[in-house]
C-alpha positions in Angstrom: -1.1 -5.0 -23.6 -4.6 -6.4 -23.2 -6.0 -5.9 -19.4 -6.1 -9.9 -18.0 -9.3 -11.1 -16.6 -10.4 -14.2 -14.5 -13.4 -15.1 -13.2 -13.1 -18.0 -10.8 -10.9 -18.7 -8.1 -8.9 -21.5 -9.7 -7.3 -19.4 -12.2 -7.1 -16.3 -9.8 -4.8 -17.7 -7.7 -2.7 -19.9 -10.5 -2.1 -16.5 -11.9 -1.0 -15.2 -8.3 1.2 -18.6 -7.9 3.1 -17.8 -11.0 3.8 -14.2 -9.4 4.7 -15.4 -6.4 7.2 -18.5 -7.9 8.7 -15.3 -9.2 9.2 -13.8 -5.9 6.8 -10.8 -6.5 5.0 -9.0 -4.1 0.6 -8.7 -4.4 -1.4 -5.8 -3.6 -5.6 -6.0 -3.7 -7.7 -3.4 -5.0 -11.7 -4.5 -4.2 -14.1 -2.6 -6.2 -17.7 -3.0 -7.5 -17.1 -1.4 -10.7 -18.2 1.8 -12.3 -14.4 3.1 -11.6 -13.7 6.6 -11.4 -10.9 8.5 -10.5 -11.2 7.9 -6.6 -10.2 3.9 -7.6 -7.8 4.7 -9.8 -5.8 6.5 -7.3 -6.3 3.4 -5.4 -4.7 1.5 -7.9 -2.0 4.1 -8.3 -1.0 3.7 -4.5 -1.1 -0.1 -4.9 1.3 0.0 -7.8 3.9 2.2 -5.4 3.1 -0.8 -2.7 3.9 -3.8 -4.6 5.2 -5.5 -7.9 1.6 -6.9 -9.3 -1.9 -5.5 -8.8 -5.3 -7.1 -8.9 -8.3 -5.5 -9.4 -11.3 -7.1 -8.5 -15.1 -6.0 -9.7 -17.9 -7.5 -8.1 -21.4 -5.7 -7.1 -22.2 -7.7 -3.9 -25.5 -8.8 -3.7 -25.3 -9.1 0.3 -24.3 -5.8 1.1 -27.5 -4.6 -0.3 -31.0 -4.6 1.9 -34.4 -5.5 -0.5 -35.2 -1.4 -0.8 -31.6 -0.7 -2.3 -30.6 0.0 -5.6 -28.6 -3.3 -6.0 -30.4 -3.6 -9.8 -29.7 0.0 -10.3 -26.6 0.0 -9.5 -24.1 1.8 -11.6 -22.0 -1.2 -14.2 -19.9 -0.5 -16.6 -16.8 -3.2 -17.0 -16.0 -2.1 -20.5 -15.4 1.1 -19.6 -13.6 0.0 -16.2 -11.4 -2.7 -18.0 -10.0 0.3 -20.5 -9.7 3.1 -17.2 -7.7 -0.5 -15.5 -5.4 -0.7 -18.5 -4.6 2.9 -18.9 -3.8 2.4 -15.3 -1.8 -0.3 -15.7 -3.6 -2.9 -13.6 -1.6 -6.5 -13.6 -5.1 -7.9 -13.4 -9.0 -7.7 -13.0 -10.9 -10.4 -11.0 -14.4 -10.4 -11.9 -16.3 -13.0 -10.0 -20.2 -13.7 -10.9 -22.1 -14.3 -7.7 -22.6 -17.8 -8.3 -18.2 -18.2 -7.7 -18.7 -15.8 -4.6 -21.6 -17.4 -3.2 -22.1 -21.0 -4.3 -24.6 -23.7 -3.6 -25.5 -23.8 -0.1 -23.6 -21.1 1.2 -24.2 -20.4 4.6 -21.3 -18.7 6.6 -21.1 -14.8 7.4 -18.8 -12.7 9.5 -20.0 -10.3 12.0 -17.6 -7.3 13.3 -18.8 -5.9 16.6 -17.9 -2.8 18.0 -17.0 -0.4 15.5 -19.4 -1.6 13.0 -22.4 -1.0 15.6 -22.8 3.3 14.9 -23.2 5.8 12.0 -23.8 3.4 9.2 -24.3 0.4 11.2 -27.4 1.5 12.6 -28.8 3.1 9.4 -27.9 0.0 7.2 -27.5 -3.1 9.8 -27.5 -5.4 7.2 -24.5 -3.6 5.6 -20.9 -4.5 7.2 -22.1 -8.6 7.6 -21.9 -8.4 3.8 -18.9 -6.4 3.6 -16.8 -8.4 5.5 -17.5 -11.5 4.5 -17.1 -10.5 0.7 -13.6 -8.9 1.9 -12.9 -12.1 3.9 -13.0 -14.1 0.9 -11.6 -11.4 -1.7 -8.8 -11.8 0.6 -8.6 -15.6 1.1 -9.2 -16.1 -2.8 -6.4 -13.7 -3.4 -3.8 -14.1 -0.6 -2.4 -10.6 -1.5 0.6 -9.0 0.7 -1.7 -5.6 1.0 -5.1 -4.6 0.6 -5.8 -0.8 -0.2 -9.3 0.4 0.4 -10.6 4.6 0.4 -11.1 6.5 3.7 -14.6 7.7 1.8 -15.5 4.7 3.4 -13.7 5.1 6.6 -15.6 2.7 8.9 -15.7 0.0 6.4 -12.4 0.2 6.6 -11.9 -0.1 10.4 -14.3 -2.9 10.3 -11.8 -4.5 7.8 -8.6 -3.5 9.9 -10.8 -5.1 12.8 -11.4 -8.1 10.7 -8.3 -8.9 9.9 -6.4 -8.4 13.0 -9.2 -11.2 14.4 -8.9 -13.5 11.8 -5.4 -13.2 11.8 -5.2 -12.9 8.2 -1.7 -12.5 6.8 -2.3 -9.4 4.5 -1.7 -5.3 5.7 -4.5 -3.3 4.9 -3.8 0.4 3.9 -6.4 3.2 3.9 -5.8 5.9 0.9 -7.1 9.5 1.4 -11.1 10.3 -0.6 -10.3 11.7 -4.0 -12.5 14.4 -4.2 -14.1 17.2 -6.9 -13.2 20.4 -7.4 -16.2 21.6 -4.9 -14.9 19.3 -2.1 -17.1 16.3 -3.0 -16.1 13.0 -2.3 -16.2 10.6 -5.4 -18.2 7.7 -5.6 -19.9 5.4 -8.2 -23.6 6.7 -6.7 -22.9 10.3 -7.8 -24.0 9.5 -11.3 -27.3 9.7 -9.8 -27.4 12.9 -8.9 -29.3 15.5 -11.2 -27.4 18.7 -12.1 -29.5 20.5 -9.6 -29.0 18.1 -6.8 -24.9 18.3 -8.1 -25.0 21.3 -6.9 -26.4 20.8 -3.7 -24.2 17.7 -3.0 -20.9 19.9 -3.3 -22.2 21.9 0.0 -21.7 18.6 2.1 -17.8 18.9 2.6 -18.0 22.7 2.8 -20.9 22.2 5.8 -18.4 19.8 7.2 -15.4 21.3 7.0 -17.1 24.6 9.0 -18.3 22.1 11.8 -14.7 20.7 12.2 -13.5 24.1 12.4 -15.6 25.4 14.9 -14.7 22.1 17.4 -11.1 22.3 16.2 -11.2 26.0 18.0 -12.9 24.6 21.1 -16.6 24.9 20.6 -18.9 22.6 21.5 -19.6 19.2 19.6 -23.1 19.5 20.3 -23.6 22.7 19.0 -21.2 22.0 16.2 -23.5 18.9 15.3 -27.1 21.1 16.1 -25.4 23.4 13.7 -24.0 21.2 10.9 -27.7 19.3 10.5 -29.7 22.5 10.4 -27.2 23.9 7.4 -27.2 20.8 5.8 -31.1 21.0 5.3 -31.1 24.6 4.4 -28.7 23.9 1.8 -31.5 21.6 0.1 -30.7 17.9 1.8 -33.7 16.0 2.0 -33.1 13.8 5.3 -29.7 12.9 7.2 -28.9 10.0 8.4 -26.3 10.6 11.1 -24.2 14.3 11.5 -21.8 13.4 14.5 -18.2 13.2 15.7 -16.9 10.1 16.7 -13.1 9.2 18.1 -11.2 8.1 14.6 -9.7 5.1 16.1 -12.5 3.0 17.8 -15.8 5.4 17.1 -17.1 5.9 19.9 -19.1 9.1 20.5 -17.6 12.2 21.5 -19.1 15.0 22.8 -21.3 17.1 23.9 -18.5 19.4 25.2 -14.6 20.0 23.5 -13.4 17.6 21.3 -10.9 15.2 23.4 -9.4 12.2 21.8 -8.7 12.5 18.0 -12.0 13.7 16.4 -13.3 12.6 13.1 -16.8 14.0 11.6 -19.0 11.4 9.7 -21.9 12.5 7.7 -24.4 10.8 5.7 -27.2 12.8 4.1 -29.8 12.2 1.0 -30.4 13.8 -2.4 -33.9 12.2 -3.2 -32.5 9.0 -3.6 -28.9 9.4 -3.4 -27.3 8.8 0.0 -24.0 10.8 0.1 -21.3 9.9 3.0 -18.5 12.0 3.8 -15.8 12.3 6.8 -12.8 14.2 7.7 
């Protein structure tokens, strides 16, 4: 069966009114595209979570600052309409950013709080233009659930945060990272990468995981942190953005002694161009 496809929001949610006349349940997949197997385990959870799925694909013009690679970035919907129907997607939205963002469009949605650290300093213009795109993903869609990667783990508790605010009537799961055999997490941007800076990129979970360790036995977060920054740039990482342990539920900092709360490490680091982020 031929993959469906709609591209505004008037036929986007007739085809969701017709599911839900037949009393089926709606889960939400957002993507920009250039799927690979971390989405498609995405879709694979959201297919266990409810009787239709929707796809969406849409590279969201303001999520990306001037510098980024927002022209570069990787699209492929061919090939992502043909991974979709192997994976037996109900359907893929695919707005243009002329439906998303029409004439005169002038409303955003700041997140405070947990949006504010790690990526929130070193992109500020980033989780404005992530949750208003989710906001009206959401809104367009009116699915039961929304499933979104943990590769991504504060995006996705500035959605949770979003939503609970907004009162928006839709559950929002978080899905482990899919990762490659070395420990890398997936992501569209590793098609960047040269095969020498592949090889690099594989050391960022492995420098990781030893940090975690070493606070998991009671050491120090600074020195876990001191540590995990100088290996990173050994290993051939050009610059880091942030190396640091935050509290998993409201990211705060932890530190500089024991680990209390529940720890999580987040990492962001560059390969020339590439910006990898990791957490765990």
């Amino acid at each position: 069966m031929t993959l469906p496809i709609v591209r505004s929001v008037a036929d986007l949610r007739a085809v969701v009114a017709g599911w839900r006349k037949a009393g089926l349940s709606v889960a939400l997949v957002p993507t920009m595209g250039a799927l690979h197997e971390g989405h498609l385990s995405l879709v694979r959870l959201a297919k266990a979570k409810a009787d239709r799925v929707i796809v969406t694909l849409f590279v969201n013009p303001t999520q990306f600052a001037p510098h980024e690679d927002f022209d570069t970035y990787p699209r492929s919907e061919e090939t992502d309409v043909a991974l979709l129907q192997e994976a037996k997607c109900d359907l893929l939205y695919a707005p243009t950013a002329a439906v998303m963002y029409g004439p005169g469009f002038a409303t955003g949605i700041s997140v405070s709080g947990v949006s504010e650290p790690l990526d929130g300093l070193a992109r500020p213009h980033f989780f404005g233009g992530v949750a208003t795109v989710v906001a009206k993903l959401l809104i367009q869609a009116g699915p039961d659930i929304a499933i979104f990667g943990e590769k991504d783990y504060q995006q996705l508790q500035v959605i949770k945060r979003m939503v609970v605010d907004l009162d928006l009537p839709v559950t929002i799961l978080g899905a482990p990272t899919a990762r490659a055999k070395d420990g890398l997490a997936l992501s569209s941007r590793n098609a960047y990468l040269t095969p020498a800076q592949r090889k690099v990129a594989g050391q960022l979970n492995l420098v990781m995981a030893k940090a975690a360790e070493a606070v998991a036995k009671g050491g120090a977060i600074s020195d876990a942190e001191a540590q995990g920054y100088a290996a990173l740039l050994a290993e051939g990482f050009d610059r880091i953005d942030y190396f640091e342990f935050r509290d998993a539920l409201d990211l705060r900092r932890l530190g500089p002694g024991p680990a209390e709360g529940e720890p999580r490490l987040f990492a962001a680091a560059w390969l020339g161009k590439t910006r990898l982020i990791d957490n765990g």
